[in-house]
C-alpha positions in Angstrom: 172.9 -195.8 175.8 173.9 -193.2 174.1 177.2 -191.5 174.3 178.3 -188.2 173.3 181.7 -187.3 172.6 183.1 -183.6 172.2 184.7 -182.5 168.7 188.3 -183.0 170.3 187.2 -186.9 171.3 185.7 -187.4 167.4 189.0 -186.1 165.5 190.9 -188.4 167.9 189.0 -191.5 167.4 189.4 -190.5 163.3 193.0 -190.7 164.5 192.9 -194.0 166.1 191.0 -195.4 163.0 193.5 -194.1 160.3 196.2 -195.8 162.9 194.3 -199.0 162.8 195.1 -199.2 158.7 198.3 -199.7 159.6 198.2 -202.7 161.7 200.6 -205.5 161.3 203.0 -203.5 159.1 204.3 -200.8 160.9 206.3 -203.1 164.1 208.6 -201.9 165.7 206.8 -198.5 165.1 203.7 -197.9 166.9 200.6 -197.6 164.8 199.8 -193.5 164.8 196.6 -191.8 163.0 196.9 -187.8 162.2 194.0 -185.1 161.6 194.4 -181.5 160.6 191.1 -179.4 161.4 190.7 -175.9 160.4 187.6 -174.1 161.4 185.7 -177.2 162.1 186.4 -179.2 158.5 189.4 -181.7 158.1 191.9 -180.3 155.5 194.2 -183.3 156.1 194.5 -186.7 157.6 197.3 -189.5 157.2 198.8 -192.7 159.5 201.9 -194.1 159.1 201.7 -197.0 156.8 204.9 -199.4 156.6 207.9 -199.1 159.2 210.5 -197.2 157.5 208.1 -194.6 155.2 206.5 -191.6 156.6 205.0 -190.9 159.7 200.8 -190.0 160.3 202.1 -186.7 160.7 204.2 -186.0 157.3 201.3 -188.1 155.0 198.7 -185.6 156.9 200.4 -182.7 156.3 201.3 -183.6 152.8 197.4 -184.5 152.3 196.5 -181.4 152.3 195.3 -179.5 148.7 197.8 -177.4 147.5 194.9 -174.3 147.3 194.5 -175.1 151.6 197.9 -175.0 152.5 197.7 -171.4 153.4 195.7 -173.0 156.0 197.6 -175.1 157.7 199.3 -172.5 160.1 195.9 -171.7 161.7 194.6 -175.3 162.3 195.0 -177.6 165.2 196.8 -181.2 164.2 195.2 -184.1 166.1 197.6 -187.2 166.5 197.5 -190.5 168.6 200.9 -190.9 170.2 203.5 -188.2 170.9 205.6 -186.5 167.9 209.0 -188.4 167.7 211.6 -185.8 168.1 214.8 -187.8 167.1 216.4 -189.1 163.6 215.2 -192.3 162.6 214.6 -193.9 159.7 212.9 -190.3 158.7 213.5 -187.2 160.0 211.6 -185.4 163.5 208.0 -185.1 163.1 207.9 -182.8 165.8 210.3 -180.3 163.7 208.2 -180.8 161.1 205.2 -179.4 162.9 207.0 -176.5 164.3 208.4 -175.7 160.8 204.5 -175.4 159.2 204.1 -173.2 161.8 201.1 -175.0 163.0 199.5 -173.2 166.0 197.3 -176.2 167.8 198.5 -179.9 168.5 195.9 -182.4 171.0 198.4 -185.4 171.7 196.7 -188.7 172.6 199.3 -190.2 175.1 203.1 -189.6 175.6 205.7 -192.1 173.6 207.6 -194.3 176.2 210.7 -194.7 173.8 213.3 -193.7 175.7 214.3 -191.4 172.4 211.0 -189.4 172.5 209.5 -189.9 176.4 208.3 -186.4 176.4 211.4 -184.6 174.2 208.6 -184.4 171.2 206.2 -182.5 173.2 208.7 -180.0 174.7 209.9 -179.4 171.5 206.2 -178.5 170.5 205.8 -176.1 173.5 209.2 -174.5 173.2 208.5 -173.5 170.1 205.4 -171.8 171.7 203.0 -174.2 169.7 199.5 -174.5 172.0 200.0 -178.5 173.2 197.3 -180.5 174.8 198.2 -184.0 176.1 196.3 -186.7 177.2 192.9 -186.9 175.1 191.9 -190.2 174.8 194.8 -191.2 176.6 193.7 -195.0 177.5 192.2 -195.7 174.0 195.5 -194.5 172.5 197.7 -196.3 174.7 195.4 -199.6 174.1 196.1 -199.1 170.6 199.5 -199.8 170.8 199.5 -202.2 174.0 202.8 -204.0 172.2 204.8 -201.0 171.3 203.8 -199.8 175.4 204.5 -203.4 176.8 207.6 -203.8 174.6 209.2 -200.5 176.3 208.2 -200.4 179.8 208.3 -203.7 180.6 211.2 -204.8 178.5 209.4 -207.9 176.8 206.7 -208.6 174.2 203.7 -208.1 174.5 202.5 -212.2 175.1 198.8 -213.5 173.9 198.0 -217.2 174.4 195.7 -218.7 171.7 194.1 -223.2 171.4 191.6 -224.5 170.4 189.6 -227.0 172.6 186.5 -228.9 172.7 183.5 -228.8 174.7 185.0 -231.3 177.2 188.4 -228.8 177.5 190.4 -231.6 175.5 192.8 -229.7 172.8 193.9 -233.2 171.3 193.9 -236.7 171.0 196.2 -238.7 173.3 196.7 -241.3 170.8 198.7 -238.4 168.3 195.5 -238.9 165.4 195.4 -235.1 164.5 192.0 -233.5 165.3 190.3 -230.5 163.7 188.6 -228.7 166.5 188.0 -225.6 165.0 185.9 -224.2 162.0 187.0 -222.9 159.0 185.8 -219.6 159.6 187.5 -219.6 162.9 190.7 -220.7 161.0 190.7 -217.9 158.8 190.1 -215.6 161.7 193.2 -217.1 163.6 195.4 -216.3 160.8 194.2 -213.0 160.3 195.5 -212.9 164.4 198.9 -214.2 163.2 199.4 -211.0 160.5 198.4 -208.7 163.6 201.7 -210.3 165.8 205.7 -210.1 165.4 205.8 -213.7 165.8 204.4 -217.1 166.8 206.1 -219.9 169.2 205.3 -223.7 169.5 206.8 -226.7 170.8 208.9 -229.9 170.2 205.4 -232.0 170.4 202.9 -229.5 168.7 205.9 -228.8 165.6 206.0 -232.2 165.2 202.7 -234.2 165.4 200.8 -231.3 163.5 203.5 -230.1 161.3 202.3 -226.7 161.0 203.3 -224.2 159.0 202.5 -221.1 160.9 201.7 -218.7 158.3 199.2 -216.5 157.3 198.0 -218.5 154.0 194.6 -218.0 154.9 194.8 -214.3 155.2 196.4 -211.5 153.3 198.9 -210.2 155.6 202.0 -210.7 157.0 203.8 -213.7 158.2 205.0 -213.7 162.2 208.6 -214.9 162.6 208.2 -218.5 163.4 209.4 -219.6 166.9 210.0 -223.2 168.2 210.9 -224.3 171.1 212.9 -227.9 170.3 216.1 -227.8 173.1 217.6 -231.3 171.9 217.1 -230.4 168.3 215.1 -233.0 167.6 213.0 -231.8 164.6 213.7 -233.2 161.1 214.6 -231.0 158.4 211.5 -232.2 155.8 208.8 -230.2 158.3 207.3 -227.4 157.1 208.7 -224.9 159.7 211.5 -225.1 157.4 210.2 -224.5 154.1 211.7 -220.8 154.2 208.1 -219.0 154.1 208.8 -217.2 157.0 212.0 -216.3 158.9 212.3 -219.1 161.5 213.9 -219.2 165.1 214.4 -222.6 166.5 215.5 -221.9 170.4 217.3 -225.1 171.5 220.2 -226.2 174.2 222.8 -226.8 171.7 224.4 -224.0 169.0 224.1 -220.5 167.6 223.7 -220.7 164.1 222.1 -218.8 160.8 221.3 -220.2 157.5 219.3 -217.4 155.6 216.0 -217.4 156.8 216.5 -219.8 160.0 218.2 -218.9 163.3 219.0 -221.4 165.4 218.8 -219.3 168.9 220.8 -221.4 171.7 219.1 -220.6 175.4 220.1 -222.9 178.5 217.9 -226.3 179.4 216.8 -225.1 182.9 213.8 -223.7 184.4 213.9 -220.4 182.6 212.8 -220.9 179.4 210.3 -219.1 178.8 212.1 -216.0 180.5 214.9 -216.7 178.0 212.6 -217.1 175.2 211.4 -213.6 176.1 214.4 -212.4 176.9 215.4 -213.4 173.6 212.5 -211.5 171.6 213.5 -208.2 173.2 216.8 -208.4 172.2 215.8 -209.2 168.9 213.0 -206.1 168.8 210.3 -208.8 167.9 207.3 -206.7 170.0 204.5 -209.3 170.6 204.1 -213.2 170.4 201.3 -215.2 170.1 201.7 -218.9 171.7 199.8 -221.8 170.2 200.9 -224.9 171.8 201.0 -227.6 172.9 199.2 -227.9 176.2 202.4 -228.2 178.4 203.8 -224.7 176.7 201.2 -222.6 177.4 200.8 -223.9 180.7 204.0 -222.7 181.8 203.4 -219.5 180.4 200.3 -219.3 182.9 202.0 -220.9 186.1 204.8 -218.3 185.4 201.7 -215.6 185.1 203.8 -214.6 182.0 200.7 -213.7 179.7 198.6 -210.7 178.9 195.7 -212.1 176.7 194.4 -215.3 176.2 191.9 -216.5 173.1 190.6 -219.9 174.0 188.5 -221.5 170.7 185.8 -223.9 172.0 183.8 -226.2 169.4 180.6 -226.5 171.4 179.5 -229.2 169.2 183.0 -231.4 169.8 183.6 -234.2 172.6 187.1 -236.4 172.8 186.3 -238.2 175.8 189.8 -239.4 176.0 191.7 -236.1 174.8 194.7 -233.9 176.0 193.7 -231.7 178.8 193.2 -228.3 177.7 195.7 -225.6 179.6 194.1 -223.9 182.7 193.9 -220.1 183.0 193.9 -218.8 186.7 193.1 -215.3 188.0 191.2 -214.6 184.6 189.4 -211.2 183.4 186.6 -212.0 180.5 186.9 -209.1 177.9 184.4 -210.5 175.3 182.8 -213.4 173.3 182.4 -214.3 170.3 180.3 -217.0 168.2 181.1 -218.5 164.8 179.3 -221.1 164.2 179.8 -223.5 166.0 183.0 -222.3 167.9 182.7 -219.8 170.7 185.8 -217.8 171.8 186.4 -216.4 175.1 188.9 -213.3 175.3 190.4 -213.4 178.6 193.0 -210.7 179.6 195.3 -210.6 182.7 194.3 -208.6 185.8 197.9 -208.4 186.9 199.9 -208.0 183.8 
């Protein structure tokens, strides 16, 4: 079926594609796309690239040819999230906006930072700037689900991701490593890795696998490495600690950093996992992306404490006497996808 969309909905989906260029490197930021229309023809566009440069706004305005700039106060400036009207690591966008004079701006969705929350766009109206909010407001806010999940609810944003077989086995029980998924699906799970602040395992999985938890296979980013080994009992010669990636090990007994390793001390109780989260808000880290083992992501799911799951299944793959694969309750199926011979399920939370 076809859908039509008006011009306002077309310059804001340009936005949210320019904002998508920016994924993986702009954390804590938000991800933000820019257009500048005059007359019907776009005369500038921008996003902001890498936390710490310029924001959408100041790379579209500065887009524009020298011989348009004239231009610029009679246009309408299209932008995904809400000017930021406070000093950070660059000056006010929203000042910036009012300075060129410009006489339109369509907002996607507001900025739940406590320092913008709504100060951008009464900055824009004060100034007597014409200022729409709200266009595309869901597709904009689904965008940035970790920078929105991160400030409202005060934790990262949590994805669950394993690989099982076509008998829901993840592993073997006698500790032989098994390959259960392709190397097309590998490269695609690391790509996943550049997209998140950070990636947690276990005692059991850093151990018997002795991953590395980089993106090696992918051009991107690395996450910040997080295990979860309480009684320290991890040996030094595993590749977690090859310094790749700055590394947290959360454990029961010290608070200590050497370089690129933190060791993070939370309490041996029930709580983990709240403390682990705790933990990552504290330390800005906006989203996490658990891989194992079995008995860690299952008490991210008996705790409800998850808001997408990715489950890998090699259709062509039996271990009759395997791990048990974790066991998702009160699911919502977003989409599937093949490759090859693995199929994965996206699964988000209905109550998250």
């Amino acid at each position: 079926m076809k859908i039509d969309l008006n011009i306002d909905e077309q310059y804001m989906w340009r936005c949210i594609e320019l904002a998508r260029l920016g994924a993986g490197n702009t954390a804590p930021n938000p991800m933000v796309g820019a257009v500048l229309v005059y007359d019907g023809h776009i005369i500038g566009e921008g996003y902001h690239q890498q936390y710490g440069q310029a924001h959408a706004e100041v790379n579209c305005i500065a887009s524009v040819k020298p011989e348009q700039q004239y231009l610029i106060e009679q246009s309408t400036l299209y932008v995904s999230l809400e000017p930021c009207a406070h000093f950070g690591k660059t000056p006010p966008c929203a000042d910036l906006i009012v300075q060129k004079k410009i006489s339109k701006v369509v907002i996607g969705c507001r900025d739940p930072f406590e320092a913008v929350n709504g100060k951008g766009i009464e900055k824009l109206k004060s100034a007597g700037i014409h200022t729409e909010v709200g266009m595309l407001e869901k597709d904009c806010m689904d965008l940035n689900k970790r920078f929105f999940y991160f400030h409202t609810k005060k934790r990262p944003y949590i994805i669950l991701k394993w690989a099982q077989s076509a008998d829901s086995k993840i592993g073997s029980r006698e500790g032989a490593r098994i390959k259960i998924s392709n190397e097309f699906t590998n490269r695609l799970t690391h790509r996943w890795r550049g997209e998140e602040g950070s990636i947690l395992v276990g005692t059991h999985t850093a151990f018997q696998d002795d991953p590395e938890l980089t993106t090696r296979y992918w051009k991107g980013p690395n996450p910040v490495r997080l295990v979860l080994d309480l009684k320290q009992r991890l040996h030094a010669k595993l590749k977690i600690f090859n310094g790749e990636a700055p590394t947290i090990i959360f454990n029961a007994i010290r608070n200590e950093k050497k370089g690129n390793l933190h060791y993070y001390r939370i309490n041996d109780n029930e709580q983990v996992v709240e403390q682990i989260l705790d933990a990552l808000y504290e330390l800005k880290i906006q989203s996490v992306i658990v891989e194992g083992g079995a008995q860690l992501l299952q008490s991210f799911i008996d705790k409800d404490l998850w808001d997408e799951a990715r489950v890998i299944e090699n259709q062509e793959l039996l271990i009759p006497e395997g791990v048990n694969a974790p066991s998702l309750k009160k699911v919502q199926l977003s989409r599937i996808e093949k490759i090859f011979s693995d199929t994965i399920h996206f699964y988000q939370n209905p109550l998250s």
